[in-house]
N, C-alpha and C positions, 0 to 999 in steps of 0.2 A: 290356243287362240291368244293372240297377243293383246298385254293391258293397254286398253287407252284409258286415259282419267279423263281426257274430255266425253268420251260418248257413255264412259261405264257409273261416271260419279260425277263431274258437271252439267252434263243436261240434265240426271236425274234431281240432282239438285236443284237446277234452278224452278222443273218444272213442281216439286215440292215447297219452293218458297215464294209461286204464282199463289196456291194454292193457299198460303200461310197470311199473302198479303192477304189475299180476299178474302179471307177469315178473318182479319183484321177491319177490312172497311166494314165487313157486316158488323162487329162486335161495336163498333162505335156509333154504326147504326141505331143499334137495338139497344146501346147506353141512354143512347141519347131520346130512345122512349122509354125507357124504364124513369127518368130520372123524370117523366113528367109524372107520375104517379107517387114519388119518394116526398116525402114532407121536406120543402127544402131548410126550414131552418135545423133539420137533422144530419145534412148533407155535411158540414166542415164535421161535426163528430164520426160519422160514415169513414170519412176519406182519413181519416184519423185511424180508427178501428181498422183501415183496409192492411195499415202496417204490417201488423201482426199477422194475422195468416200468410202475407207475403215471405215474411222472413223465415217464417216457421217453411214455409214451401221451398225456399231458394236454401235454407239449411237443409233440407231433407236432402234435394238433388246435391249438397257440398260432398254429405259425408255418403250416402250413395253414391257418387260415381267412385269412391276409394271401394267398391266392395262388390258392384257388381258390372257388369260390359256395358259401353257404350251401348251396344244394337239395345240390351235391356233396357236402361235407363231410357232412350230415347222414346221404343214403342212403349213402357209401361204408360210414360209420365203423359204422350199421346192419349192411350186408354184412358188414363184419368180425369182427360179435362172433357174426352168423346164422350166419356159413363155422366159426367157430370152437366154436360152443358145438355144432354139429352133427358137427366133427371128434371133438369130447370124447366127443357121445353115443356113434358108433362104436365109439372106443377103449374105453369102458368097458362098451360092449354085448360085446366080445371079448376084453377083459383084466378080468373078474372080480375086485376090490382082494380084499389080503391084510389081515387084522387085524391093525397093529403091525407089519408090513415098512415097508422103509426108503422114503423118500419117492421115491427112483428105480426100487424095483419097482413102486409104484404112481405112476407116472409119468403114467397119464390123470387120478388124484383131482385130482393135485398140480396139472397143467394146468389144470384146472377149475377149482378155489379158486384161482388166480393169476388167470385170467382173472375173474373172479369179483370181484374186490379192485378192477378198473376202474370198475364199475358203485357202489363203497361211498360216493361223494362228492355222489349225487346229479346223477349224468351224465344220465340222462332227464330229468330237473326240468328241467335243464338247456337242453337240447335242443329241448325244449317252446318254453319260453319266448324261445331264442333265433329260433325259428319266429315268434314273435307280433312278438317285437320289431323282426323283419325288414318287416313290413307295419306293425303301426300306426303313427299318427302320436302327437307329444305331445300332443295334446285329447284324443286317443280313450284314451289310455292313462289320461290326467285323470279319466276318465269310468267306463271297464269294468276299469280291472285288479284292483281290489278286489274287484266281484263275480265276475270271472274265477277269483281266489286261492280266493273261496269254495266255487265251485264245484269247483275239485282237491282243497281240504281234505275238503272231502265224497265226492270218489272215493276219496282215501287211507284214508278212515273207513271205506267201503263193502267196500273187498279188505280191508281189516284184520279187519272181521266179517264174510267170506265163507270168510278162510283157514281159519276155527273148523270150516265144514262140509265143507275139501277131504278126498276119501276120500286113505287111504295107497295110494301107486303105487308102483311101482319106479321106478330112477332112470331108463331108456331113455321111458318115455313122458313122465315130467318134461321131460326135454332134446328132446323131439320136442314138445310142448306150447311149448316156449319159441319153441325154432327158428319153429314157424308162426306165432304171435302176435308175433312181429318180424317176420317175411315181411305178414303182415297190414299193420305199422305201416308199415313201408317202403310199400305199396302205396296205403295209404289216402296219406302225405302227398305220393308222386308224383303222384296223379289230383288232391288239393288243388292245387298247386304250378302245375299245367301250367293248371289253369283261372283261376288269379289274373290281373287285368288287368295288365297291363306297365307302367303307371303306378307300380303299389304295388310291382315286383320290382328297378325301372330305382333305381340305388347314388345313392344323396342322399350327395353328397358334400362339403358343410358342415355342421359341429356349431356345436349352439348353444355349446358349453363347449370351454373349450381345456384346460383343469387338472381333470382328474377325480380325486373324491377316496379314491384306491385303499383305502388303508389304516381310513379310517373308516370305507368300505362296508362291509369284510368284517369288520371288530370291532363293528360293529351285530346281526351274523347270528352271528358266534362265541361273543361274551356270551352268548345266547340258548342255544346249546350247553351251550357251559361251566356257564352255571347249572346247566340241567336233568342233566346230569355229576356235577356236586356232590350238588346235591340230592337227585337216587336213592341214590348212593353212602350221604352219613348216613342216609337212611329205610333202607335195607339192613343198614346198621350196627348200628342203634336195635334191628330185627327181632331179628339174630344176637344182641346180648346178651343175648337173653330166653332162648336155646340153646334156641327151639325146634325142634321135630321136623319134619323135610323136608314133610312135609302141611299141616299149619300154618302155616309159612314159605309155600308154596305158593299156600294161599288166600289170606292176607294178600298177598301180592303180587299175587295178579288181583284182588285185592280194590282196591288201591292203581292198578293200571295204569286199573283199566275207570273210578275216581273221576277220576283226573287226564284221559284221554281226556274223559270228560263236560264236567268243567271248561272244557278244550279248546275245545270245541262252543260252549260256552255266551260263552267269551269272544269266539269266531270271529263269532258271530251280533249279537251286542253292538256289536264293532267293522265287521262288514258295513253296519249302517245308518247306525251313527255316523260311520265312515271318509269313505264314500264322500259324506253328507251337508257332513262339515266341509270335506274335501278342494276339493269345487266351487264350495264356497262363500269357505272362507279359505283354499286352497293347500295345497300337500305339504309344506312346512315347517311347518304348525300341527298336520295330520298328527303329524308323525314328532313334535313336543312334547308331545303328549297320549298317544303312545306309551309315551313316556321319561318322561313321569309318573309314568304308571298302573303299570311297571313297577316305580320307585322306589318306588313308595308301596304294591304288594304285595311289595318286599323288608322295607318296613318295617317292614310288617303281620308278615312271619312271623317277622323276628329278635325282633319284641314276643313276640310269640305264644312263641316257643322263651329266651327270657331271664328274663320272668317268670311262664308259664303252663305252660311247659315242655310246649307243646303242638307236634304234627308237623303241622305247614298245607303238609307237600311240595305232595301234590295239588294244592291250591289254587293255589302259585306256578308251578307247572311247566303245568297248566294256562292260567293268564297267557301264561306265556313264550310257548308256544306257539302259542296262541292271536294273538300280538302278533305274535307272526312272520309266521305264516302267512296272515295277512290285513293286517297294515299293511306293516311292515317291508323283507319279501320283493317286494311291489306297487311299495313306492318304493325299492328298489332297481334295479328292471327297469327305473321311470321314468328315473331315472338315465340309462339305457344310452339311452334314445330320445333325449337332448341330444347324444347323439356323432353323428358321421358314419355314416351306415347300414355300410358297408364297416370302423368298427370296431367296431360295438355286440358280434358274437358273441366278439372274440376279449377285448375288456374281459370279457366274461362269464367267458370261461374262465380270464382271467387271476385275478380276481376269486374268483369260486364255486369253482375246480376247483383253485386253487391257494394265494393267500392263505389264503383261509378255512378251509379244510382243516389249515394250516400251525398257524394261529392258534388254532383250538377245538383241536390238539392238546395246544398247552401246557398247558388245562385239566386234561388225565388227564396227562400226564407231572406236572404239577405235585403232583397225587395221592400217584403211584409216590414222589415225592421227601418227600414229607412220612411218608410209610407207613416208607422207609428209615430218616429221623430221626428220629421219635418212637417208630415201633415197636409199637403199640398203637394199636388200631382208636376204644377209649373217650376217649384222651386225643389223639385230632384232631378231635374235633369243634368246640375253638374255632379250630385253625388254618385248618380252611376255613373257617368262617364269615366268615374276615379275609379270606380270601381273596376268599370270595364278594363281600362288601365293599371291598373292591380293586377287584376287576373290574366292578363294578357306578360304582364311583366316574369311573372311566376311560371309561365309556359317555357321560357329561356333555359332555366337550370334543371325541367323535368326533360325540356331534348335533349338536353347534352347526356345527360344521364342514358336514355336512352341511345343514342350515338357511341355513347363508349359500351354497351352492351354489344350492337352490332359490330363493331370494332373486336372486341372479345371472342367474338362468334367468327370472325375474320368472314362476314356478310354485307 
């Protein structure tokens, strides 16, 4: 029987990362009743504390994947959060939370929201991808990972307007809903996994690249953050000085979300034909410059716009960002990982996405917190992000080129 990667490893995957998003809206569901129950002046200590077991977790999966197979890695670390997130449901179907007791009488929420804080970095994304990037080759990633990207952006669209019609449940069929749609995903990618040809699973053990370029992968994807960080932040800002009324405020912001999602769409569809056309025709580095373009040239567009029009084109740019990421950006970083040696493409990921990056778009919101301490006033920081925006947007120039001469290296 002849391999197809579309019907054997991209439908299975994507119908794994339907499954992974909607474990996702559930969990932010079920956050966001747990947190009625959590003492909030306990909550900045909480999100504090959540560090630690995170890193201790994304360390384990580091030096794990050097020691045992993707397929393991994938279902154990699965099993672990399925055994875990089923132990919570128990605990909390028979420890009933207290409103405002101490985070140790409710010792199941607290479990839950910790365990909860593994999943916040984009660990399925993750996982997905490190699934694809175990079997394809570098042509084929040349070819489909653009329209692969497109095709999750449009899942992630899909639960995001599916979450509007979920009924309210209690929290036990929540955590019973999760548990099975992970017992699902485990199952579907062991029946994939077992029927791959042994060609495609057998450890290619030469990379094209010996110098991978850590630090500008994950400040490609961080920018991206950080923007859209800022960005919301002053449109929120701009809102509050009007001291409108919580309903008003309210539409205005679904007003604001559903514009910049559309944007979103619209740049994702834009870059679907153009990416993947320029891509095979002039390579991943004219790619990722026409990314870094379009990006500069809608930052330009909106400091014009907010300098002498004194207009809010958030939407617009965050839509960009967005958009850039998730169909260019995110594809040629994956590519990336296919020039290494198959035995390190997943743990570069993790090093990469689960740890850099993570590290990096924090600085973003701390750099917030510090500017919020010094100035003190929400009206009189709107030019210091701006600079900052501009900083970091400045700094995005010498991590493409960096990457551009990689793919150049790669002769991609």
């Amino acid at each position: 029987m002849k391999f197809s990667l579309i019907k054997q490893v991209y439908f299975p995957a994507a119908l794994i990362t339907f499954f992974f998003f909607s474990i996702t809206i559930l969990l932010r569901w079920a956050n966001s009743e747990i947190l009625l129950f959590l003492p909030i002046e306990k909550l900045p200590m909480l999100k504090t504390l959540m560090v630690i077991p995170y890193v201790a977790f994304i360390g384990f999966l580091y030096f794990a994947s050097a020691r045992i197979s993707f397929e393991k890695l994938f279902t154990r670390t699965l099993i672990f959060l399925t055994s875990s997130f089923a132990f919570c449901g128990i605990a909390l179907f028979f420890q009933e939370p207290v409103i405002g007791a101490s985070l140790f009488v409710n010792w199941a929420s607290t479990l839950f929201y910790l365990i909860t804080s593994l999943l916040y970095s984009n660990l399925f994304l993750v996982f997905i991808w490190g699934f694809i990037n175990q079997i394809a080759l570098v042509s084929e990633g040349i070819k489909s990972y653009i329209p692969f990207a497109f095709v999750l952006m449009l899942i992630s669209g899909s639960t995001q307007v599916l979450q509007l019609f979920y009924p309210r449940f209690q929290m036990t069929p929540v955590v019973i809903a999760i548990v099975i749609l992970l017992l699902i995903a485990i199952g579907i990618f062991h029946w994939v996994w077992k029927r791959l040809p042994k060609a495609r699973v057998i450890s290619e053990k030469r990379g094209v690249i010996h110098k991978f370029p850590y630090l500008s992968s994950a400040y490609l994807l961080a920018v991206i953050f950080i923007g859209q960080t800022y960005l919301s932040f002053l449109y929120r800002s701009h809102l509050k000085a009007f001291a409108l009324d919580p309903g008003l405020y309210g539409q205005m912001m679904a007003r604001y979300v559903m514009q910049a999602g559309g944007f979103t769409l619209l740049f994702g569809i834009v870059w679907f034909f153009i990416g993947m056309r320029v891509m095979q025709k002039k390579g991943c580095g004219r790619v990722l410059f026409l990314g870094v373009i379009t990006i500069c040239a809608l930052g330009a567009f909106y400091l014009g716009g907010k300098i002498f029009g004194n207009m809010h084109l958030e939407d617009i740019f965050i839509g960009g960002l967005r958009g850039t990421e998730a169909i260019l950006f995110y594809p040629l970083i994956q590519i990336l990982f296919l020039l290494l040696a198959q035995e390190k493409r997943f743990q570069m990921q993790i090093l990469i996405l689960l740890l850099l990056f993570p590290f990096l778009r924090g600085l973003g919101s701390l750099a917030i917190q510090g500017l919020l301490i010094l100035v003190g006033n929400l009206n009189a920081l709107e030019p210091y992000l701006l600079g900052c925006l501009l900083i970091v947007f400045v700094f995005l120039i010498p991590a493409s080129r960096k990457l551009i001469q990689t793919y150049k290296e790669a002769n991609i």
